[in-house]
Every structure is written in structure tokens, then in C-alpha cells.
C-alpha angles and dihedrals in degrees: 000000000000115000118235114266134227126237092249079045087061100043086053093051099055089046092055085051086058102253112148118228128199098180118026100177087055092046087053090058092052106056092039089055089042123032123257095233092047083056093044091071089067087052109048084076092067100044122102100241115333094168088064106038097272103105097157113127123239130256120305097012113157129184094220084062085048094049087051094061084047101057093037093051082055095054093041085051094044090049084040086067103055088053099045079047093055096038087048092051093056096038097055097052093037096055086043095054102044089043091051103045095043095092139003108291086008080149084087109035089099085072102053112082088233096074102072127051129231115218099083082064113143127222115305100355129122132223087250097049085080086049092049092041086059104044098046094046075051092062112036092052113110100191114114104241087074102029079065097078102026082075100048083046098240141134123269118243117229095248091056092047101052092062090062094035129101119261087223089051087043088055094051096050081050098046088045092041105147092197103076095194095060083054082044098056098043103055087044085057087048112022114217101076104089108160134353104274092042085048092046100052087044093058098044085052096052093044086053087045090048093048088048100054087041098064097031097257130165119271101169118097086359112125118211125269091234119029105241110214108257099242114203085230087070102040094095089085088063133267131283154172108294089246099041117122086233083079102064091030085058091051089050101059090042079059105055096031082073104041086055102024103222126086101227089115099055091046088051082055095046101038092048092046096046089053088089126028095206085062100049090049097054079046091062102010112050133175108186 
């Protein structure tokens, strides 16, 4: 078992390891206030072959240019939420209201089995676990627009339960959605979606964007758990790997560009990303 190492520990092993330092005590701060091992994920770029025991850093490595991605994968997480908030915002009430409004009593065909297709089922799920995931976010919620009519025991309308459920549960009803005009509707309000997989994989990439900003987690150098299609509408953020974050970060800003019809979101993006040509590359380029 490894003992636990001290800050100065740390330092010296990085500098064993061949990192260069120009200012140890800040460095110091740095790692105290922010883990060495969540660190260690802007670094591993920049180490010979860690996957195979050799973790010294290449020529020239300091920690100050380290420390750099790291800031500037804080601030691109920090402007990433206002956008995911916005997008989620407008998602949520847009795919209530078409779905609503589709039939007579729409309001409650999130909650028949028919409505939702199975064949974007996942390993080792079955066609009732969505049903189960709603109902039981349902019932646990405590907010009041659905309390309501818990307590009439009635059943909640669509546009009352998309405000308790999960965003990752929400993106699931969308991307299994049976009727295909409501689908239809949607991606002609937003844009991006264009058929069922793509939408599918969009929405599963921004659920996982939208995780990893929540709790403060890496995105540069990270690939994405699922490859987007590279569509030619959002190519004019550049172009990437098909698993690079920069895809659905691209998507993303298409997205809010057109909720609030101005593209001050996206240059805030672009212009923070191009500051460093290291960062923009992990973004799409991506090598873990």
C-alpha cells in the first residue's frame, strides 16, 4: 500500500520525473487546493509513455504551462454551464409542448410504453427500465408542480414532469421518441437534431458535457464516450476527431447561438479555446 505523500513529496516527484518548476511555493498552492490526481490528467499528455512505465515528461515540460490548461479547462467548464443551462431550459419546455399538444391528452403519453421505441436500447437494459426511471424520479420529487397532483392523485402532465426529471432520463424519452412529428418539430425549433441515431448520440454527449462540468471533471484531452458524426452545419468551429469534446462543444454553441440569437456565447468558446494552442488541440484532438 502507498503512503500518503506530502505536498514537497509531490513537487519532488515531478521534478524526478523531469518537470521543470519556476515557482515551487505556488506550485505548492496549487496542488494542495487541487489534488494532485485531478492534475495529473493535464500532464499525462506531456509524459513519454505512461501506459507503458515510463511517466517522465518530455523536453521542455513545465508545471506553470500545466497549470495554464488547467485554469483555462475551469473557465471553459464554468462558461459550458451557462450554455447546457440555457439549452436545457429550452429543450425541456419544447419537447413538452409538441409532445403535449400532438394528440388529445398528449400531456401523458410520456408515461405508455408505446410511445418510445426500442431499438436505441443500451446493454443490458430493457424497454420498461425508462418507464421505471420516470416514475420513480416522479415520485420521489418533492417540488410542488408535481406534488400538486400527487396529492389529487392524478397524473402529471408532461409539462409539470420535465421540470423533476433528470436531464439524462429527459434525453432518453427525446432520442426513443415513436412519433416521429413531434421529432420532427423539435429539431426544426433547434437545428442540430437531424434523424434518430445522430439525435441520439447528440443528446448522450451533451448529458455526459453537462455531468463533467457538473462535478468539475476534465474535458480537455478527454474523447467522448460515444464518436458524433461530423455534420457539414457545425463545421464552422473547425473540424475534429469524431470522438473529440470540440464536437459536442460545437453543437452546443450552434445550439445557443439560436435560443438567444446572437453568437456571444460561441465567441466566448472560440476566443477562450484559441488562447492556447496546446488547449485547442486536447479539445480535437484528444488522446484519453
Amino acid at each position: 500500500m502507498k503512503p500518503a505523500k506530502t505536498i514537497q513529496e509531490l513537487v519532488s516527484l515531478l521534478k524526478a520525473r523531469k518537470m521543470f518548476f519556476e515557482d515551487e511555493r505556488e506550485a505548492s498552492g496549487l496542488l494542495l487546493n487541487n489534488n494532485y490526481y485531478r492534475m495529473s490528467g493535464h500532464w499525462r499528455k506531456f509524459q513519454i509513455d505512461p501506459g507503458h512505465g515510463n511517466d517522465d515528461f518530455v523536453d521542455g515540460t513545465t508545471f506553470e504551462k500545466v497549470a495554464t490548461l488547467y485554469r483555462l479547462d475551469a473557465s471553459l467548464r464554468n462558461i459550458l454551464q451557462g450554455g447546457i443551462g440555457a439549452f436545457e431550459i429550452c429543450f425541456r419546455s419544447v419537447f413538452a409542448y409538441y409532445a403535449s399538444h400532438s394528440v388529445v391528452d398528449g400531456q401523458f403519453l410520456y408515461l405508455c410504453k408505446d410511445s418510445y421505441r426500442d431499438d436505441f436500447l443500451s446493454k443490458n437494459e430493457r424497454p420498461d427500465d425508462l418507464l421505471g426511471s420516470i416514475r420513480t424520479e416522479l415520485y420521489r420529487s418533492k417540488e410542488k408542480c408535481v406534488v400538486h397532483y400527487k396529492n389529487k392523485h392524478e397524473p402529471i402532465p408532461m409539462w409539470a414532469a420535465v421540470e423533476v426529471l433528470s436531464f439524462g432520463t429527459l434525453s432518453k424519452m427525446y432520442s426513443r421518441w415513436m412519433d416521429k412529428s413531434v421529432v420532427k418539430k423539435v429539431s426544426q425549433t433547434f437545428g442540430a437534431f437531424k434523424d434518430y441515431r445522430h439525435t441520439a448520440k447528440i443528446m448522450r454527449s451533451m448529458v455526459n458535457l453537462r455531468n463533467l462540468c457538473a462535478h468539475q471533471a476534465r474535458l480537455w484531452n478527454r474523447e467522448l464516450t460515444a464518436p458524433v458524426v461530423n455534420k457539414d452545419y457545425f463545421q464552422q468551429f473547425g473540424t475534429s476527431q469524431e470522438r473529440a469534446q470540440w464536437r459536442i462543444i460545437s453543437i452546443l454553441m450552434l445550439l445557443v447561438d439560436g435560443i438567444t440569437q446572437c453568437d456571444d456565447f460561441s465567441k466566448r468558446i472560440v476566443s477562450l479555446c484559441h488562447s492556447m494552442p496546446d488547449f485547442y488541440e486536447g479539445l480535437v484532438n484528444p488522446s484519453l
